[in-house]
Backbone as a ProteinNet text record, in pm:
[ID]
protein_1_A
[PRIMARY]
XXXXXXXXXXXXXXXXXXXXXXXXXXXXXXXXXXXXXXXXXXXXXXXXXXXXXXXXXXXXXXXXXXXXXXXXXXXXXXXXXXXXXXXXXXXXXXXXXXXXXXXXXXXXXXXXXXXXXXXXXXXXXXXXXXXXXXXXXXXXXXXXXXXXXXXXXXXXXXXXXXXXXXXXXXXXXXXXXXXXXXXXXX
[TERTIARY]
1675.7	1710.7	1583.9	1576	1480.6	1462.4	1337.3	1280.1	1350.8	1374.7	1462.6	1322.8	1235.1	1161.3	1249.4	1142.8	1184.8	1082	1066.8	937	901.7	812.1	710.5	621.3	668.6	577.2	539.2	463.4	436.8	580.6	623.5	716.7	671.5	751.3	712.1	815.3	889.3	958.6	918.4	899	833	699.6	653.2	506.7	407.6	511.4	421.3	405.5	280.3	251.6	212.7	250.6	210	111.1	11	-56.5	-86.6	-125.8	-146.1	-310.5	-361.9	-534.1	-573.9	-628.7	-624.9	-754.8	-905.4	-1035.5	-1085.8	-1230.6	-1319.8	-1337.2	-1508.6	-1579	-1679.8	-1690	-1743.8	-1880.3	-1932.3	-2034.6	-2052.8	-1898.9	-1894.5	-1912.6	-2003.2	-2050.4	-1977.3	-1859.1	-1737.9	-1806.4	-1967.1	-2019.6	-2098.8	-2130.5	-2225.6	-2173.8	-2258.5	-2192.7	-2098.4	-2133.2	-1988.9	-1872.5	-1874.5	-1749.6	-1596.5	-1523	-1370.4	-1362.6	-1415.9	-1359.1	-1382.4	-1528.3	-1540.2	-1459.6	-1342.8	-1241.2	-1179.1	-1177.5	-1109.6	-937.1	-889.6	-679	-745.6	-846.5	-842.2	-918.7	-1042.3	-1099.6	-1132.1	-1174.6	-1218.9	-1343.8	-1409	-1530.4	-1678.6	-1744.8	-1866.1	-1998.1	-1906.7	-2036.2	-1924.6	-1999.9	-1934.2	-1870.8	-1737.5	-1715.2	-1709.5	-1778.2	-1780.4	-1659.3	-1604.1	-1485	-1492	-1642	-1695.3	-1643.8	-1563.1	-1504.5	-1354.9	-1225.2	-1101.9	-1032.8	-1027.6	-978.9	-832.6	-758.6	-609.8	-601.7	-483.6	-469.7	-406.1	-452	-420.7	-263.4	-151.7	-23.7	62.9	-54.1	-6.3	47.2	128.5	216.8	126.9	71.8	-7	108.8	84.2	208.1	102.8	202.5	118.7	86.4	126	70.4	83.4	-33.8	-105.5	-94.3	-61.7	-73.1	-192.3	-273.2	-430.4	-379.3	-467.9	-495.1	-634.7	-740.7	-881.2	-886.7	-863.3	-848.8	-809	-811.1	-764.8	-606.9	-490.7	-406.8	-401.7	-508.9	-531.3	-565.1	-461.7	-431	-394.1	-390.6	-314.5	-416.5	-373.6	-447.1	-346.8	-383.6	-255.2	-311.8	-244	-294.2	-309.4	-374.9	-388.9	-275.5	-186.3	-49.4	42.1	29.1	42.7	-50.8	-159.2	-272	-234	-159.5	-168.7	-43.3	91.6	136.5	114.2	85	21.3	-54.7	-134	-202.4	-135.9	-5.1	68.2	158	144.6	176.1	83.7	133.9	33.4	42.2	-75.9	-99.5	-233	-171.8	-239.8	-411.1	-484.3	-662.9	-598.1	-715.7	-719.7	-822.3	-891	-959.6	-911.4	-967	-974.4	-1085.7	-1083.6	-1178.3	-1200.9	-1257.3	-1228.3	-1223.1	-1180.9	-1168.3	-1175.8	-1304.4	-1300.6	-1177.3	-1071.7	-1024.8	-987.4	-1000.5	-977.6	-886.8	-823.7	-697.6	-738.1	-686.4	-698.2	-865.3	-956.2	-1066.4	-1069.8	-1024.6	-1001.8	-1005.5	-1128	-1126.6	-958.6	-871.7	-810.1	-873.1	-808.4	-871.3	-821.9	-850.6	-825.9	-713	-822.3	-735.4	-811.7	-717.8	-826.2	-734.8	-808.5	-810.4	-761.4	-650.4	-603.3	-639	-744.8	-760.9	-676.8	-617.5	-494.4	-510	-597.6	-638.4	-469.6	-479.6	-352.4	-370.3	-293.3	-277	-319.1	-357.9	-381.6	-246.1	-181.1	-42.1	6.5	-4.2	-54.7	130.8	147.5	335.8	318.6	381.9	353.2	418.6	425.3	452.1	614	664.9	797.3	877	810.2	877.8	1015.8	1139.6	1268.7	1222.9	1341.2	1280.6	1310.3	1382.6	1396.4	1245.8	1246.8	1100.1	998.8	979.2	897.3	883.1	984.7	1007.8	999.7	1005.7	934.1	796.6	753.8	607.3	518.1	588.8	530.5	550.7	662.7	731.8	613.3	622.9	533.8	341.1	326	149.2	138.6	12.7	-42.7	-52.7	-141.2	-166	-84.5	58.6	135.8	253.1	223.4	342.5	370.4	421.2	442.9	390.8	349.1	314.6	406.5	388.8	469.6	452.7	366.3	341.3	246.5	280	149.5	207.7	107.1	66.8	76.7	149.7	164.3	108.9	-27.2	-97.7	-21.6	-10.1	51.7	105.1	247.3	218.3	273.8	279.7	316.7	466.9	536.1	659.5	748	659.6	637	560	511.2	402.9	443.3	364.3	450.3	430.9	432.1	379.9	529.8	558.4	691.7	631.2	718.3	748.1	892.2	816.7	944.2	1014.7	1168.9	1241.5	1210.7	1117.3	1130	1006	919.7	785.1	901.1	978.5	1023.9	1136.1	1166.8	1211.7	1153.3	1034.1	919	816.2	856.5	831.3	897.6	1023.7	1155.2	1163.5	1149.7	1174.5	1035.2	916	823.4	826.4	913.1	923.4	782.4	730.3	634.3	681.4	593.4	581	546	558	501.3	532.1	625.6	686.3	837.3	886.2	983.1	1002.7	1133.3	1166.1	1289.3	1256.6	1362.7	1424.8	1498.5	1581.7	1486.7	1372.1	1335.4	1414.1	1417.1	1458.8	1426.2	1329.8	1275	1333.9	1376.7	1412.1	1516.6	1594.3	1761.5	1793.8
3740.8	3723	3704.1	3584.1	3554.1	3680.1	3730.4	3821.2	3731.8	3838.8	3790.2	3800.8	3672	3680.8	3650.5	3641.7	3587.9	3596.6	3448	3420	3481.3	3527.7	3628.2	3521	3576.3	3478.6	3575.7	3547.9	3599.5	3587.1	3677.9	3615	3585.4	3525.6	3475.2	3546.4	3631.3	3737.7	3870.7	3961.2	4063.2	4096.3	3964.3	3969.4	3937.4	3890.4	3913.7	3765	3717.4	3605.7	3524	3416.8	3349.1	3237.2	3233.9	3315.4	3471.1	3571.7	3695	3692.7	3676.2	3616.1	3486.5	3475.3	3280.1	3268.6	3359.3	3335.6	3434.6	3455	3530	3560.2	3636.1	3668.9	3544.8	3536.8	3450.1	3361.4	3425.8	3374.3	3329.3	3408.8	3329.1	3189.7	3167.6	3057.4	2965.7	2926.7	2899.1	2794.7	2769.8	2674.3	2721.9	2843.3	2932.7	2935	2971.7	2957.1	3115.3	3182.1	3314.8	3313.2	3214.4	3118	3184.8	3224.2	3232.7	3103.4	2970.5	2868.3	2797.8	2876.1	2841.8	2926.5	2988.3	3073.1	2929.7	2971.1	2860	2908.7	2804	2842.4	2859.8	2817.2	2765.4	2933.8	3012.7	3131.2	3206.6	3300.4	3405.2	3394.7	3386.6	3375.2	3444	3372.2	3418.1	3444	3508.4	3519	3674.6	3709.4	3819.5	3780.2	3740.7	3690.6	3768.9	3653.5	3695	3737	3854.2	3860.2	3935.8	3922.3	4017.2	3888.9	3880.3	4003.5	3928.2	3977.3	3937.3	3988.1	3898.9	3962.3	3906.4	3984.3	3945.8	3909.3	3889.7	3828.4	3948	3922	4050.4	4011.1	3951.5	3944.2	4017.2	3982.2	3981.2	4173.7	4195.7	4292.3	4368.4	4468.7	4485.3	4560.8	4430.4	4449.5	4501.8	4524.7	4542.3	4391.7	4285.2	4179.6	4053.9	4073.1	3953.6	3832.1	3742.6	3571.5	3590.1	3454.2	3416.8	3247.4	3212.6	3054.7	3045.6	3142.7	3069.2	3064.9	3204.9	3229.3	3133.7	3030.1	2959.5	3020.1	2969.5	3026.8	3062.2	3118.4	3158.9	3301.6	3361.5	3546.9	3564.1	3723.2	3748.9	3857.4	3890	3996.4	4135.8	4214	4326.5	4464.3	4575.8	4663.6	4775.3	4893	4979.8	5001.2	5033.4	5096	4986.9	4871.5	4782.2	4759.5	4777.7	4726.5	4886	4963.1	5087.7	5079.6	4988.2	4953.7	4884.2	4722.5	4614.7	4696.4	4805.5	4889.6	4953.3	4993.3	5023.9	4945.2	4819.4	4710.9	4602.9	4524.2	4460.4	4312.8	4280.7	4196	4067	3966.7	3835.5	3843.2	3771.5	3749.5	3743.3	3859.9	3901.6	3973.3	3958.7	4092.6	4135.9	4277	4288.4	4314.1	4281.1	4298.4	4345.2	4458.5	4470	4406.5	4413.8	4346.1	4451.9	4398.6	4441.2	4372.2	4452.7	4403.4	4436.1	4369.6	4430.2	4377	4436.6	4459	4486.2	4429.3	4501.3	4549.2	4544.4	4604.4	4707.6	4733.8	4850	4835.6	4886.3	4853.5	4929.2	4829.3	4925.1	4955.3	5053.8	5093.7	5056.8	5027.9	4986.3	4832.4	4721.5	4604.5	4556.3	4473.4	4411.1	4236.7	4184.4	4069.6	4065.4	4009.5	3993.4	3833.5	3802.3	3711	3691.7	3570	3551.9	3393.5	3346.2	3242.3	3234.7	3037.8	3031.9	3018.3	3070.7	3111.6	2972.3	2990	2913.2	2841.5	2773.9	2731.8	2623.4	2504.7	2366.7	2300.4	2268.4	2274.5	2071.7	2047.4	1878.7	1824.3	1767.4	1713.7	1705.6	1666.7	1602.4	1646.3	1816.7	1881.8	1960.9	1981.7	2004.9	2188.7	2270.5	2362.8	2456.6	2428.9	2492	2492.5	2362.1	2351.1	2454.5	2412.7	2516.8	2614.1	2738.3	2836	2895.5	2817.3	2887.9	2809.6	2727	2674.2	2828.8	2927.4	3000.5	3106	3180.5	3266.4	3245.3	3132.8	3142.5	3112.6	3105.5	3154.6	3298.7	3306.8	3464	3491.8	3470.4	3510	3605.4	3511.4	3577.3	3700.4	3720.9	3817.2	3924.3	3958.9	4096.2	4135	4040	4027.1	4066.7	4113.5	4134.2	4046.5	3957.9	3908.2	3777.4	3661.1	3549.4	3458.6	3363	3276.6	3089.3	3000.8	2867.6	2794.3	2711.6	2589.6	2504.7	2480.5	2318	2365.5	2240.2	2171.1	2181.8	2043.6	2051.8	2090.4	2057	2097.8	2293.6	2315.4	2486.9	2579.5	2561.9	2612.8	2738.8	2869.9	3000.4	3115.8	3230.1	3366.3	3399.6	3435.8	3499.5	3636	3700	3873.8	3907.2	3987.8	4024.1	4126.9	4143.2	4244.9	4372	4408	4586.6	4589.4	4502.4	4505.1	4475.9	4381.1	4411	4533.6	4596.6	4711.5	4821.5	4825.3	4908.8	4841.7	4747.9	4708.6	4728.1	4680.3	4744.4	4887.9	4987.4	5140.6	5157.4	5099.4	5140.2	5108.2	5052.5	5021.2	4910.3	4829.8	4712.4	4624.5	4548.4	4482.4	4340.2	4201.2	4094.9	4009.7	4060	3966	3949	3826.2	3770.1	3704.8	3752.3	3713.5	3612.2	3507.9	3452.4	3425.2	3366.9	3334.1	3195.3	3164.2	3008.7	2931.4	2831.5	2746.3	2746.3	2835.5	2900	2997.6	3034	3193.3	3258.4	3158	3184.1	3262.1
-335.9	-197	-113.1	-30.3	53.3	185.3	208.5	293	423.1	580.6	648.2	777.7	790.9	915.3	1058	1172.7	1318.2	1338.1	1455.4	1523.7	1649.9	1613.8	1741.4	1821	1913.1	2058.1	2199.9	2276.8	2390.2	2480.4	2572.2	2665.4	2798	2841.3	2974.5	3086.7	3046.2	3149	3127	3227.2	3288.5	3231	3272.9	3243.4	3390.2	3508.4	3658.3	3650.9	3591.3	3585.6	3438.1	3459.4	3263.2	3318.4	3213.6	3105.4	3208.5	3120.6	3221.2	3214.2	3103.5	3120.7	3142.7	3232.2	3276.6	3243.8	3271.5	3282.8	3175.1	3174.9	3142.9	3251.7	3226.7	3349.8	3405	3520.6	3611.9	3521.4	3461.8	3425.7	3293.2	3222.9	3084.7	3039.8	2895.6	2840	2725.5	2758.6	2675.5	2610.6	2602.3	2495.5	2393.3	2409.6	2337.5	2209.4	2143.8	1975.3	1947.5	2034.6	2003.1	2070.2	2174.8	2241.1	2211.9	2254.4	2206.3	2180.1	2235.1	2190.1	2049.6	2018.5	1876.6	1740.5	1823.1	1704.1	1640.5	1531.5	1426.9	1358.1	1356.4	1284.7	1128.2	1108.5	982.6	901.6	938.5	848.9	971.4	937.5	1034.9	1068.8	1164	1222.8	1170.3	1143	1074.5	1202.1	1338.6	1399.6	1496.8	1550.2	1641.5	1756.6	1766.4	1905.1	2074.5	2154.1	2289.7	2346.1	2338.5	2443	2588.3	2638.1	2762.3	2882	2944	2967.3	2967.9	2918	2966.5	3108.4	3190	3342.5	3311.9	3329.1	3361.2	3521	3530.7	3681.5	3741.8	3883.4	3990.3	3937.7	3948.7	3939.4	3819.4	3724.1	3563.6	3529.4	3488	3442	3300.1	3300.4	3146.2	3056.7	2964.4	2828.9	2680	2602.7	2508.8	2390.9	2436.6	2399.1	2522.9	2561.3	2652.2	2654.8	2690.9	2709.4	2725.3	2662.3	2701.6	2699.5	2814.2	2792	2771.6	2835.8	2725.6	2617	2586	2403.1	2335.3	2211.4	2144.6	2038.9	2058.2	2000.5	1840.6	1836	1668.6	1579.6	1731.8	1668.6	1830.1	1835.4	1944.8	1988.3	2133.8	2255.9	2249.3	2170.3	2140.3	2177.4	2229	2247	2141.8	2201.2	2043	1972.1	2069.5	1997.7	1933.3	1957.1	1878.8	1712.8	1747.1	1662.4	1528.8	1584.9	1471.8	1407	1460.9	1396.3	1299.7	1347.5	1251	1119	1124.7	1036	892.2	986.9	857.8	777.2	802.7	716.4	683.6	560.5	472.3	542.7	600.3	648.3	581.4	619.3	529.6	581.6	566.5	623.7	744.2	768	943	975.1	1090.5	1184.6	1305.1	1294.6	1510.9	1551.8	1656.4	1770.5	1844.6	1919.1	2067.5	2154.2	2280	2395.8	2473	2572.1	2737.8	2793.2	2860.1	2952.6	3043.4	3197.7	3335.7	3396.4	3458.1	3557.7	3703	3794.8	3944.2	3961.3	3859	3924.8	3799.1	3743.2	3606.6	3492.4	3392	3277.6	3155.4	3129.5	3005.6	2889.5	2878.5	2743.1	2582.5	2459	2372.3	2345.3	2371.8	2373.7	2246.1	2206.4	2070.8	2083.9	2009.5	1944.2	1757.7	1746.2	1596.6	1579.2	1481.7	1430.3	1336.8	1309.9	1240.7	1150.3	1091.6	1017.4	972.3	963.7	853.9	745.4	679.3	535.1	456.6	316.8	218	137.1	240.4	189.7	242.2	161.2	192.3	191.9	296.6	360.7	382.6	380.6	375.4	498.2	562.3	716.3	726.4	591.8	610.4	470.3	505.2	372.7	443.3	358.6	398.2	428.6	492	549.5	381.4	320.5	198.6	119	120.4	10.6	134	251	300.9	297.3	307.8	235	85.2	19.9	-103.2	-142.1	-34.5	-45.1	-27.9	132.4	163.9	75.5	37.3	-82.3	-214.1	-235.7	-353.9	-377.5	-204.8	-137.5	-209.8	-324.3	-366.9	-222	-138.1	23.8	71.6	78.7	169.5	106.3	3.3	-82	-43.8	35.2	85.1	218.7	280.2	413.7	496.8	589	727.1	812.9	849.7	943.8	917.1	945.6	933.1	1014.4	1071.2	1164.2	1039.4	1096.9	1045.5	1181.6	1141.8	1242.7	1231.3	1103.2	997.2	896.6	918.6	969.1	1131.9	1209.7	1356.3	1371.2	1247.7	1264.8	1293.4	1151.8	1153.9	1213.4	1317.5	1415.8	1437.9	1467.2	1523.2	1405.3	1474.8	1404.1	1380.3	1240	1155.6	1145.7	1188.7	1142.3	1045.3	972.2	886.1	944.4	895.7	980.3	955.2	877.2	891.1	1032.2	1023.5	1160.2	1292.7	1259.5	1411.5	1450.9	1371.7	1342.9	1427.4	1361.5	1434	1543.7	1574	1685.6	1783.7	1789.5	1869.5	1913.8	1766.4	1814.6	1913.3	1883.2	1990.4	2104.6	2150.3	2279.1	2360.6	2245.9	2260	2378.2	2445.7	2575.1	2584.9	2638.1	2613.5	2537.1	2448.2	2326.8	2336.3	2260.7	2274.5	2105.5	2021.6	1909.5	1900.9	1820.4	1786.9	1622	1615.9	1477.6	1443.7	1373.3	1343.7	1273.4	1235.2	1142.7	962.9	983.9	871.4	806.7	738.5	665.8	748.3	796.2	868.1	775.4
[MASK]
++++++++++++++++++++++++++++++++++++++++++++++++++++++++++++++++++++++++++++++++++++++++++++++++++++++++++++++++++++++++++++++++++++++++++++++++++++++++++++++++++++++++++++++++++++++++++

């Protein structure tokens, strides 16, 4: 029996304003070689990334997973109590990070960054959603994963959670996110 995912996304209701991080700080160097913009979909970063400083917007609602539009969409802005979940399940190549981030004038405390590379699981442009599914099923990578991120192809785009994580996502009473049924692993 095929594992029963749903796609995890940021929401865009009771979040104040979307994206809820629009900038850095004033003087950030989004060309510098530790850049959020030099985060890659493809491996995890071989340099320490700049995340000084994330300002959310005076409007923005603090959830426990953040919209970013600087950030490159290639992991997520999650808070601790999120990040200690993610911990107790087996998750594909990943890091975290800290993140400074400010609110209203106020540093919060424990924000991180989940780097989320896509997996080593080569899906073909105009493959049926069946064959896609056991393309991913049968990734060594992903076997027992709770959670992974698809770049490519353009068709399958979007972070899958398996149902026992949103399980325990749900009972925690988590913030910022929005699940659906994909076309994937119906």
């Amino acid at each position: 029996m095929k594992p029963k995912f749903y796609k995890f996304e940021d929401h865009f209701e009771g979040v104040g304003v979307v994206p809820q991080h629009q900038t850095m700080g004033a003087d950030y160097d989004y060309d510098a070689p530790d850049s959020i913009h030099q985060l890659s979909f493809d491996e995890l970063p071989d340099f320490a990334p700049n995340f000084n400083t994330v300002l959310l917007a005076d409007r923005a609602i603090v959830t426990d997973l953040i919209s970013s539009a600087p950030i490159r969409n290639c992991g997520w802005l999650i808070s601790g109590k999120f990040k200690s979940i993610l911990e107790t399940f087996k998750l594909p190549l990943h890091r975290f990070y800290p993140v400074p981030v400010i609110h209203r004038g106020t540093e919060l405390p424990d924000y991180w960054w989940l780097q989320l590379p896509q997996p080593p699981v080569s899906i073909p442009p105009e493959a049926a959603y069946a064959e896609a599914e056991d393309l991913i099923l049968d990734c060594e990578a992903l076997h027992d994963v709770a959670l992974f991120s698809l770049y490519r192809p353009a068709r399958f785009p979007g972070c899958y959670i398996r149902k026992d994580l949103k399980g325990e996502i749900e009972a925690a009473g988590l913030t910022g996110y929005r699940l659906s049924t994909p076309r994937l692993f119906r």
